[in-house]
C-alpha angles and dihedrals in degrees: 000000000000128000136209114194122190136192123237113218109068097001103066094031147352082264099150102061094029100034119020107037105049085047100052086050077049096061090037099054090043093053089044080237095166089234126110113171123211131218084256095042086064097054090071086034092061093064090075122087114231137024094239086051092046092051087044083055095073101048101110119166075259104053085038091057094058100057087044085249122164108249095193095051114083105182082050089061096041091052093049088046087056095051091052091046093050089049088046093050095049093051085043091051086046090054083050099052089050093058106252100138127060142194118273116240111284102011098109096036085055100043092053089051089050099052091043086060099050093249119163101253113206144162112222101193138159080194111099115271105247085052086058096053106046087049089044089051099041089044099052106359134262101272091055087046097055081066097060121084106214120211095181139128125039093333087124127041096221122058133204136331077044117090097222099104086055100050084044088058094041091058099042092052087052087232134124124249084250095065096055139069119193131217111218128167096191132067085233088056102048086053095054091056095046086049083054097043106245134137120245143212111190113196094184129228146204101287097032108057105102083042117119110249100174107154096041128126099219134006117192135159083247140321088280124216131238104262094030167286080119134200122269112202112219095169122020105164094155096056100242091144087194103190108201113349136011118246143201097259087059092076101045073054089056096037084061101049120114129232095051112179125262124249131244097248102181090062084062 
């Protein structure tokens, strides 16, 4: 059976700029934490995989010295940094729950498709998990949702770029590399899914337009919807021409293409 595996930040919905960000200035302010990060600031943040690993990334000695941190203790500064990313998490989730973020073009009308046909439906995140499914549920509806399996969160040690949330989510839906496609937004992304040797459709986001997706089997502006707004196809190696919008059989196009790439096997 075939499976179609989505991210969550910037997929599902323009997280990152709604969502994310002025969470994350939230928790700062709140902890009196001296950071305020711009809109530019975000775009380097971004690169990182993981909200806990994007807050570690701003205690300087400095910072540190501020909040009367110990700069030299590690597990100190991780276990602050937990305490700041629950309470992000909960004001994110919050943002979420109000409606402030809403589906990109094309996500429900795929996901419908997808679970007409019988297709495996999944969330692949390094976003914690809670974060994933009250975005999952507000983007496409719950009872589409209950339908979803979500691998997310710290269930692997290593984020993304990493593979190892793909090959976790390979495992735990019990299918081969070969029987699924993947829908990224970031070129990190995009190079987690290749390691783990899956094919990938980018429909790229705020923050990741100007990224580098080669290897993938398909780049747009975003899945597209009859009646607009409509797809704009900005890589199309495998020949799909998808006119206006990106459909379902694309990607059992893209599913039966040969050459896919090969796996990191030693991350297995």
């Amino acid at each position: 059976m075939p499976a179609l595996i989505f991210d969550c930040d910037g997929v599902l919905a323009d997280t990152e700029r709604d969502g994310h960000l002025p969470a994350f200035n939230q928790t700062f302010e709140e902890f009196s934490v001296p950071v305020q990060w711009s809109d530019s600031d975000y775009v380097q943040k971004v690169t990182i995989g993981g909200g806990k690993e994007r807050m570690r990334s701003i205690l300087t000695p400095e910072v540190a010295g501020v909040l009367g941190l110990p700069a030299d203790d590690p597990a100190a500064l991780d276990s602050a940094v937990a305490g700041w990313h629950r309470r992000k998490s909960a004001i994110y989730t919050e943002r979420v729950a109000s409606g402030a973020l809403t589906a990109r073009p094309g996500i429900r009308r795929l996901v419908v498709q997808a679970a007409g046909a019988g297709w495996i439906l999944a969330v692949a995140s390094t976003s914690a998990e809670e974060s994933v499914r009250a975005v999952l549920t507000q983007t496409i509806g719950p009872e589409l949702a209950a339908q979803f399996r979500v691998f997310a969160g710290d269930i692997v040690d290593r984020k993304k770029p990493a593979p190892d949330i793909y090959l976790h989510a390979l495992r735990e839906l019990g299918i081969d590399a070969a029987d699924a496609v993947v829908v990224e937004d970031s070129a990190n992304g995009l190079r987690s899914a290749l390691a783990a040797g899956l094919r990938t459709v980018i429909t790229i986001s705020g923050y990741t337009a100007d990224e580098d997706f080669t290897g993938a089997a398909l780049v747009v502006s975003s899945l597209g919807d009859p009646g607009g707004p409509t797809t704009v196809t900005l890589r199309d190696p495998l020949g799909l021409e998808p006119e206006f919008f990106v459909d379902l059989s694309d990607f059992a196009t893209i599913l039966s293409a040969p050459d896919r790439p090969a796996p990191d096997l030693e991350s297995r």
